[in-house]
C-alpha positions as CSV (number, residue, x, y, z in Angstrom):
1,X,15.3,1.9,36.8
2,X,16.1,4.1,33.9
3,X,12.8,4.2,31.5
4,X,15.2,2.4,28.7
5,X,16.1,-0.3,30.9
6,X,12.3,-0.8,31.8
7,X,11.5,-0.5,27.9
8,X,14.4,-3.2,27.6
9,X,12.5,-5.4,30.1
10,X,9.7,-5.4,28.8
11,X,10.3,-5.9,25.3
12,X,12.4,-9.3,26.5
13,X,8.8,-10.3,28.8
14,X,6.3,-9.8,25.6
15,X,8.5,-10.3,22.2
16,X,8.6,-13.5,20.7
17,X,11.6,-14.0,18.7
18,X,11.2,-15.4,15.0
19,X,14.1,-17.6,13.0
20,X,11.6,-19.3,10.3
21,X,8.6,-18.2,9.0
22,X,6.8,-20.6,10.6
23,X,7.3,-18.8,14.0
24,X,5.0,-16.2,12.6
25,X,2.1,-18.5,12.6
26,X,0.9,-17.3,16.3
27,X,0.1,-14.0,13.9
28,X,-1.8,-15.9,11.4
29,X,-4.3,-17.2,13.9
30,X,-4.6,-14.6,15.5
31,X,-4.9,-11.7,12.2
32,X,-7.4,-14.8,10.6
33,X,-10.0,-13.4,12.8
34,X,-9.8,-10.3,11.6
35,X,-12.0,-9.4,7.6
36,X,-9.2,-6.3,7.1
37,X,-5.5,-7.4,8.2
38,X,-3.2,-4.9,7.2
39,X,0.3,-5.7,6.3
40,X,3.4,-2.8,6.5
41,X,6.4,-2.1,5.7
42,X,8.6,0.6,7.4
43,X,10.5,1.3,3.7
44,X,8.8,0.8,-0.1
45,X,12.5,-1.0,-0.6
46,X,13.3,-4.2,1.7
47,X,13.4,-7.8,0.9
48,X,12.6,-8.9,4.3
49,X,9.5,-6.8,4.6
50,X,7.8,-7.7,1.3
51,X,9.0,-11.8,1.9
52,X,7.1,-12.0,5.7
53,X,3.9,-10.2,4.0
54,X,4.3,-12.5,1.1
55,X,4.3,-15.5,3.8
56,X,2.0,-14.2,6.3
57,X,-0.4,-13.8,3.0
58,X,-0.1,-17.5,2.1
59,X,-1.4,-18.5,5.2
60,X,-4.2,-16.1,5.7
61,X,-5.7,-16.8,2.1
62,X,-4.6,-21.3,2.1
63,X,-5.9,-21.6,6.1
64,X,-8.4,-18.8,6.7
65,X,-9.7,-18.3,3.4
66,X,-9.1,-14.4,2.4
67,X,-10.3,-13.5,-1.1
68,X,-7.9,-10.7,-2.2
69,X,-4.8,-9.2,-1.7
70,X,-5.4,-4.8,-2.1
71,X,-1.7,-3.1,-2.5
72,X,-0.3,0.8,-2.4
73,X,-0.7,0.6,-6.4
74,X,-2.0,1.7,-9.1
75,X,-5.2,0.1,-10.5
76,X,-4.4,-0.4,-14.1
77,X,-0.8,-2.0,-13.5
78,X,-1.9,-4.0,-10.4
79,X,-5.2,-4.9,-12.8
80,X,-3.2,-6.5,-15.3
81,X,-1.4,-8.7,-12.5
82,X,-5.0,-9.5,-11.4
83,X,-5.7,-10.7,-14.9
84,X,-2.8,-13.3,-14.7
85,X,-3.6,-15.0,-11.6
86,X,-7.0,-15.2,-12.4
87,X,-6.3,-16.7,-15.8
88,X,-7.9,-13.9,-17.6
89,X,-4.4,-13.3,-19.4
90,X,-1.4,-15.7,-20.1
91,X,1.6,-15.4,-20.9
92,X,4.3,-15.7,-18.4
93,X,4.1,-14.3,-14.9
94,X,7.2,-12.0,-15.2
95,X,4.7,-10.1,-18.6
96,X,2.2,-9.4,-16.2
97,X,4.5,-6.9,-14.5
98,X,5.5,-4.3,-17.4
99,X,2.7,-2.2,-16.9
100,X,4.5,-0.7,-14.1
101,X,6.1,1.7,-16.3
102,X,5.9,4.8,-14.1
103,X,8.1,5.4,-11.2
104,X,8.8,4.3,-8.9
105,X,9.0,1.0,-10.3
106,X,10.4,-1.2,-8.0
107,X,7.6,-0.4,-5.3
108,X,6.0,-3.7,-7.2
109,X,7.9,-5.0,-10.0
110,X,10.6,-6.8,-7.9
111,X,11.6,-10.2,-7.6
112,X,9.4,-10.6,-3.7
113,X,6.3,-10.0,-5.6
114,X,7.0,-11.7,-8.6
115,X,7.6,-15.0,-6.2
116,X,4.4,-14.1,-4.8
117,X,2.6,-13.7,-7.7
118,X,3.9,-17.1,-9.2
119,X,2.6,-18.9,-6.1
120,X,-1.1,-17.0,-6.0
121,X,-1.4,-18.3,-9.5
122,X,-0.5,-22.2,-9.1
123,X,-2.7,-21.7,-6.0
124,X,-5.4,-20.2,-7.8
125,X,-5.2,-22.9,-10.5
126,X,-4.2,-25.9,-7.8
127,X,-7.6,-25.1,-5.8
128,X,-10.0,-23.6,-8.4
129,X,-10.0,-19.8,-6.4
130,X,-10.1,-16.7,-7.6
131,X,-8.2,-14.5,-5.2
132,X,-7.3,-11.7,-7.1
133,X,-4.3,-8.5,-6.8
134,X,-5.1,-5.0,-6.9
135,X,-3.9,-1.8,-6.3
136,X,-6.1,0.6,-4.8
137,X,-3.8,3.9,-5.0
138,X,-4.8,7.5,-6.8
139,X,-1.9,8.4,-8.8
140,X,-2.8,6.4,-12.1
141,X,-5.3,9.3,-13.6
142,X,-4.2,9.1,-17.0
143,X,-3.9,5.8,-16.9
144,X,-7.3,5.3,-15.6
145,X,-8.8,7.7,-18.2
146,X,-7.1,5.3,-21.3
147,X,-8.5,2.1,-19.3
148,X,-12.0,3.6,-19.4
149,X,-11.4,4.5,-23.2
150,X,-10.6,0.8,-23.8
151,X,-13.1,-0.7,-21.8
152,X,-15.6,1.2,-23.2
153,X,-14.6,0.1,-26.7
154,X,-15.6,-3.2,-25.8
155,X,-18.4,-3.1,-23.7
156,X,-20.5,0.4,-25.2
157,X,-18.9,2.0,-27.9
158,X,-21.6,4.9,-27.7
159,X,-20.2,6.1,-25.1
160,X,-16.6,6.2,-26.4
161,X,-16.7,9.5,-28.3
162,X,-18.4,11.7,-25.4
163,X,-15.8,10.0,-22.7
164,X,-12.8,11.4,-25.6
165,X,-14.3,14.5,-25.9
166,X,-14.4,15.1,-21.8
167,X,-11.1,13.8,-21.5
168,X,-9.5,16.6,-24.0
169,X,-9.7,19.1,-20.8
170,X,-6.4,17.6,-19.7
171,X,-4.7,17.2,-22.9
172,X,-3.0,20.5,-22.7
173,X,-1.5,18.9,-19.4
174,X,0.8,16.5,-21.0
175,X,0.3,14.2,-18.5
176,X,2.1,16.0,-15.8
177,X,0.4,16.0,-13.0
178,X,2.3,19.1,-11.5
179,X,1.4,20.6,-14.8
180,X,-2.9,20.1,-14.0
181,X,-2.1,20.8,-9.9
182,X,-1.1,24.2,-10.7
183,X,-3.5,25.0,-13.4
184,X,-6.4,23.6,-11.4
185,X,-5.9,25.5,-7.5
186,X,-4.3,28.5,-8.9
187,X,-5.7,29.3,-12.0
188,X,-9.4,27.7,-12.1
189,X,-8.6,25.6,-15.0
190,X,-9.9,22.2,-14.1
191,X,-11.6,19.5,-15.5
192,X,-14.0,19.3,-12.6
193,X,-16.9,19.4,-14.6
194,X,-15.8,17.3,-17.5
195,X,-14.7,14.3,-14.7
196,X,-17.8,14.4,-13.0
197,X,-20.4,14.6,-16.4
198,X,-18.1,11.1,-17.6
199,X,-18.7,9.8,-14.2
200,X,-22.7,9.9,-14.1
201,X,-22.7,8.6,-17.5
202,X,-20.7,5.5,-16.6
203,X,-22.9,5.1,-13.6
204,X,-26.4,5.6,-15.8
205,X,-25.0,2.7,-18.0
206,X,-23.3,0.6,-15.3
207,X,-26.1,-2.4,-16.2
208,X,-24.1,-2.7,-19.5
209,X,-20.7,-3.4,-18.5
210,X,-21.7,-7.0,-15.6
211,X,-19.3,-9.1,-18.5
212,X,-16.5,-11.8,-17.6
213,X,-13.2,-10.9,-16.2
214,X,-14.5,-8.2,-13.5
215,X,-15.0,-5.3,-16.2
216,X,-17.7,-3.8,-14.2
217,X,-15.4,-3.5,-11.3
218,X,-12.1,-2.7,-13.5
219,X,-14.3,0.4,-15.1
220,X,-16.1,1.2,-11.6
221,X,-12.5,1.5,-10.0
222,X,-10.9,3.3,-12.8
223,X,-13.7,6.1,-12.9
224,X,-13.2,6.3,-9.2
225,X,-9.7,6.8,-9.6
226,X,-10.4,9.2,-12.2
227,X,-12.8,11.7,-9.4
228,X,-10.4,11.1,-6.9
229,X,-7.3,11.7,-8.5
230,X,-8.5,15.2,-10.6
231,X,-9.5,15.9,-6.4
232,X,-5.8,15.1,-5.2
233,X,-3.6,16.6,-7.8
234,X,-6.1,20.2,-7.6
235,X,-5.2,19.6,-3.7
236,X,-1.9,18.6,-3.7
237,X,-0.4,22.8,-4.9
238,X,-2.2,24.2,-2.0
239,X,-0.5,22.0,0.5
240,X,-1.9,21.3,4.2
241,X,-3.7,17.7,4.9
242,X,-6.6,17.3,1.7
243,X,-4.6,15.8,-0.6
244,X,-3.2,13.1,1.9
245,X,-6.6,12.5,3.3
246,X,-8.2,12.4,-0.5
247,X,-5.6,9.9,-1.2
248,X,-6.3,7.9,1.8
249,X,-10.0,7.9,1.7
250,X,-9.7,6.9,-2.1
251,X,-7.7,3.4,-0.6
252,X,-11.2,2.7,1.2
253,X,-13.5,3.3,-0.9
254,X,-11.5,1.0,-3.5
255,X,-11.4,-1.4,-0.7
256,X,-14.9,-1.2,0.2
257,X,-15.6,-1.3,-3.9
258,X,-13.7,-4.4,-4.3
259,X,-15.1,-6.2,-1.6
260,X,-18.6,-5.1,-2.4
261,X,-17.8,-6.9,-5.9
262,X,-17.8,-10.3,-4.5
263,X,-20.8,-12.7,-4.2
264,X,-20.3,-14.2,-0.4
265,X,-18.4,-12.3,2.2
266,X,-14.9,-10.9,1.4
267,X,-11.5,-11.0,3.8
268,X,-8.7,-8.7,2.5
269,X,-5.2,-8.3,3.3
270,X,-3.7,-4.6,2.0
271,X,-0.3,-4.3,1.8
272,X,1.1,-0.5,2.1
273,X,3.4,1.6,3.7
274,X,3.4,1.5,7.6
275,X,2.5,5.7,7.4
276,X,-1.1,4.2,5.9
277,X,-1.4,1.6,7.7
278,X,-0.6,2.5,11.6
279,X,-3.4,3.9,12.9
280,X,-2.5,7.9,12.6
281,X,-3.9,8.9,16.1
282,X,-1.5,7.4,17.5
283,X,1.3,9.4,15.6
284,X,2.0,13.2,15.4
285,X,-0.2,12.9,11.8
286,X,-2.8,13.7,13.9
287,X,-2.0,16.9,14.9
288,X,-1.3,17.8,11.6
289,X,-5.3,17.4,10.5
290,X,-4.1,14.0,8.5
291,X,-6.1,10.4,9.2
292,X,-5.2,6.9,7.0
293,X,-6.4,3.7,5.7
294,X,-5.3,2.5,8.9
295,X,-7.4,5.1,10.8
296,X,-10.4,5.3,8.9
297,X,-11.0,1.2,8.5
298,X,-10.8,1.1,12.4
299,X,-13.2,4.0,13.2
300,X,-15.7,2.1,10.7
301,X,-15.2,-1.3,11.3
302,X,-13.2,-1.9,14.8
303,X,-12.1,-5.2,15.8
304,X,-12.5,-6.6,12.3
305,X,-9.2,-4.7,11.6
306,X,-5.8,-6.2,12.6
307,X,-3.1,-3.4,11.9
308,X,0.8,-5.3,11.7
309,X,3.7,-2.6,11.7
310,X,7.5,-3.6,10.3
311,X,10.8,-2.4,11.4
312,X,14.4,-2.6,11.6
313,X,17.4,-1.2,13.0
314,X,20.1,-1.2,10.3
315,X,20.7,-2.8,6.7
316,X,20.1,-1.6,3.2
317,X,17.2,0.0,1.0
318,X,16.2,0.8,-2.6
319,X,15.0,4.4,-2.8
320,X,16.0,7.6,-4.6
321,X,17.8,10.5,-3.3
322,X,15.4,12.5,-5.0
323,X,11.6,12.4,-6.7
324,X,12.2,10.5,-10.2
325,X,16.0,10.0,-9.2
326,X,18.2,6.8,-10.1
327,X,17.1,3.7,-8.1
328,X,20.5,3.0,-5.7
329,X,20.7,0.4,-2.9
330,X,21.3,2.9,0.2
331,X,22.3,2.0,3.6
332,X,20.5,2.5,6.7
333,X,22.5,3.3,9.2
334,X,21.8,2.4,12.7
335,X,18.5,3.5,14.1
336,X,18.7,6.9,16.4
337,X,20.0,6.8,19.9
338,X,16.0,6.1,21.7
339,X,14.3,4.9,19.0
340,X,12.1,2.2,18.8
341,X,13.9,0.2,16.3
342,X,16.9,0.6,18.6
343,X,15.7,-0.3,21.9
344,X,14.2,-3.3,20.0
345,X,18.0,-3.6,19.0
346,X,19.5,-3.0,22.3
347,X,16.7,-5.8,23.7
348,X,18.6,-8.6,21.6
349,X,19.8,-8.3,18.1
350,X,17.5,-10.7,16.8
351,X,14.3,-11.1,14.7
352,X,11.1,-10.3,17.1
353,X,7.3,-9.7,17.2
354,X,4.8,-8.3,19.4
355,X,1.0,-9.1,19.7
356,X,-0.3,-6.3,21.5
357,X,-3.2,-7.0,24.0
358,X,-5.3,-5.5,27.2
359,X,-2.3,-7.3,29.2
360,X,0.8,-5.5,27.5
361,X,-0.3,-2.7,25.6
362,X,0.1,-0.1,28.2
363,X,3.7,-1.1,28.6
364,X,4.2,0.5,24.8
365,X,2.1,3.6,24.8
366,X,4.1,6.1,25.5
367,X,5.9,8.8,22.6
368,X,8.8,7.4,20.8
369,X,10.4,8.1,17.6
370,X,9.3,5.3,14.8
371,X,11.9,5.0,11.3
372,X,9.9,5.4,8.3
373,X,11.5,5.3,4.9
374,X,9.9,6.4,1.4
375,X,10.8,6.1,-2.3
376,X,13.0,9.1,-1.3
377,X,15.6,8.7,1.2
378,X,19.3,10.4,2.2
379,X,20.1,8.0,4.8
380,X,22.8,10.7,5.6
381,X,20.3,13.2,7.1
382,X,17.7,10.1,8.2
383,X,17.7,11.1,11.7
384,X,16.4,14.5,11.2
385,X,13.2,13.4,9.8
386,X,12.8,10.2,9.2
387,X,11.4,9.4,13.0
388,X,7.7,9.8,13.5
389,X,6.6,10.2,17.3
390,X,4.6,6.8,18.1
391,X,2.8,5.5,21.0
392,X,3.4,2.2,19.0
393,X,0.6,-0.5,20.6
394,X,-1.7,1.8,19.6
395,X,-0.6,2.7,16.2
396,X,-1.0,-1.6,15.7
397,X,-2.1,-4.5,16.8
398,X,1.3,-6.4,16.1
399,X,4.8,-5.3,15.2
400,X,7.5,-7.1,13.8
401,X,11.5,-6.3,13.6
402,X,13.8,-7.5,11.2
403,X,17.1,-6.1,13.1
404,X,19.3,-6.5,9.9
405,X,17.6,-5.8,6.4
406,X,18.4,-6.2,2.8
407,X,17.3,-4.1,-0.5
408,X,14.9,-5.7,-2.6
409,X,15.4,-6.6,-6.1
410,X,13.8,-4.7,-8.7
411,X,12.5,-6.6,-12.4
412,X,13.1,-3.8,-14.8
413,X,15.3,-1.0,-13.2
414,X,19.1,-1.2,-14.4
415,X,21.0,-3.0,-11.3
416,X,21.0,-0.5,-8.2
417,X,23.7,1.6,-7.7
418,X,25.3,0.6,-4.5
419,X,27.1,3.4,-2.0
């Protein structure tokens, strides 16, 4: 038997095909268990992706009680959805979204999450909860630096001019971040020193700022952001693995700060890119000196981790053709001759899942090309590097395939160019 055939025959044995979204909830009993389920996507632009986390996420936080939702986002942005659903802020849902001003937009001011959003505030208010939405990403230092600024305003005012007065090393920078990499690994002109003297005064007054709506935690995660991200860009000219693995070990330490916050025992579900969340040993990343979210929480915490990857084999996307490009609504073309998404195609081109076990997970081991699409994508050239070599029931603990995909719809972005 050829070893496609075989791969064939086995995916028909142990996939269970999915019309609803109620024939997902074999994966909500089973991810309950877990206190970290982790929720992919195989692109940052499909509706199909973002709607089965979206429902999967219901049922973890009505039927097995999970306290927060952590997203590949920015904390101040993500914060201000926080805010809504928690009834800290009102205003209509769709306000709570134009704080995600910087691009790529769309990642989470679309129409999926908005839906979302709506629902985890009528079932915030419906059962008197408080799960809350953040973003636990490293990007926002700027942002994070004017949050502190503000917070401090209200909370300790003494502490307002000093924090300014740090903060001036990176006006020169513009807020470009390429602008501070450079300066910082090439030329020694960081604000190191400035960053960390703001962060041990926060920490020596941290008794001050235990007010209502979370502002110990919104302060604690922005200064956090603040080390972490002056660490990343100063990584991020000189190439190689540290600013990847900076990024990703911010995501946990946000995660572990978040659930630290909360007064009984927290459950989280993250939502991020399959390339965070699949487990990199089980990928080429490995080789390369990276490790992930998906990585890390496992080392740490083990069976309390239930990893779900997402994939399909043809449809269409938003994403740029290039870094701060014009948001278009690609194709994707037909996954690559061998690929997983296409002998999950060539098994029946239908909707499918997999919960890997002891039983079946040596029959999906082995090396094969996994599609993973960013914010920038040619889907012309996708097959020359946009596969990552995968022993996939390793990389997760459940995988689920959309065959046909649509583009998401983004709140604020002019309509997508289509191609």
């Amino acid at each position: 038997m050829r070893i496609n055939d075989k791969r064939i025959k086995d995916i028909k044995n142990h996939s269970v095909r999915f019309d609803t979204y109620d024939d997902l909830s074999e994966i909500v009993e089973v991810a309950g268990e877990a206190d970290f389920v982790l929720l992919g996507e195989a692109t940052h632009g499909t509706s199909e992706f973002y709607k089965i986390r979206a429902e999967i996420t219901k049922k973890l936080i009505e039927e097995k009680g999970f306290s927060f939702v952590a997203v590949e986002g920015d904390w101040p942005s993500c914060f201000t959805v926080n805010e809504y659903v928690k009834g800290y802020r009102g205003g209509a849902a769709k306000d709570a979204f134009t704080h995600f001003d910087r691009w790529p937009t769309w990642m989470w001011a679309n129409e999926e999450v908005l839906d979302f959003i709506t629902w985890l505030k009528q079932h915030n208010e419906r059962t008197h909860s408080q799960v809350g939405f953040y973003g636990i990403d490293v990007y926002s230092l700027w942002e994070s630096m004017d949050e502190i600024i503000y917070q401090l305003e209200k909370v300790s005012p003494s502490l307002v001019e000093p924090a300014k007065k740090a903060f001036e090393c990176f006006e020169p920078f513009n807020r470009k971040a390429e602008d501070y990499a450079v300066s910082a690994a090439f030329y020694g002109e960081g604000c190191t020193e400035e960053v960390l003297n703001v962060l041990v005064t926060l920490q020596q007054n941290k008794h001050k700022y235990d007010g209502n709506n979370e502002q110990g935690l919104n302060i604690d995660i922005n200064s956090l952001v603040m080390l972490n991200a002056e660490r990343y860009y100063r990584a991020m000219a000189k190439r190689g693995p540290d600013d990847w693995n900076i990024r990703d070990g911010h995501m946990v330490t946000a995660l572990e700060k978040i659930i630290a916050s909360h007064q009984k025992k927290a459950k989280c579900v993250v939502w991020e890119h399959n390339t965070h969340l699949g487990d990199a040993r089980a990928t080429d990343m490995a080789e390369e000196g990276l490790v992930n979210v998906g990585q890390l929480l496992r080392e740490k915490y083990g069976n309390s981790v239930y990893a779900v990857g997402f994939g399909t084999h043809r449809g269409t996307v938003i994403a740029a053709r290039e870094w701060g490009g014009k948001v278009e609504e690609l194709p994707v073309p037909n996954a690559r001759k061998g690929s997983w998404e296409y002998i999950l195609h060539e098994a029946g081109p239908y909707n499918k899942y997999f919960l890997f076990d002891d039983q079946n997970r040596e029959l999906f081991n082995d090396v094969i090309g996994h599609r993973a699409i960013g914010v920038v994508y040619n889907p012309e050239v996708e097959h020359l590097g946009n596969y990552v070599p995968t022993r996939v029931s390793d990389r997760y603990d459940c995988f689920i395939h959309v065959d046909e995909t649509n583009a998401l719809s983004p709140l604020f972005t002019k309509q997508p160019v289509k191609i």
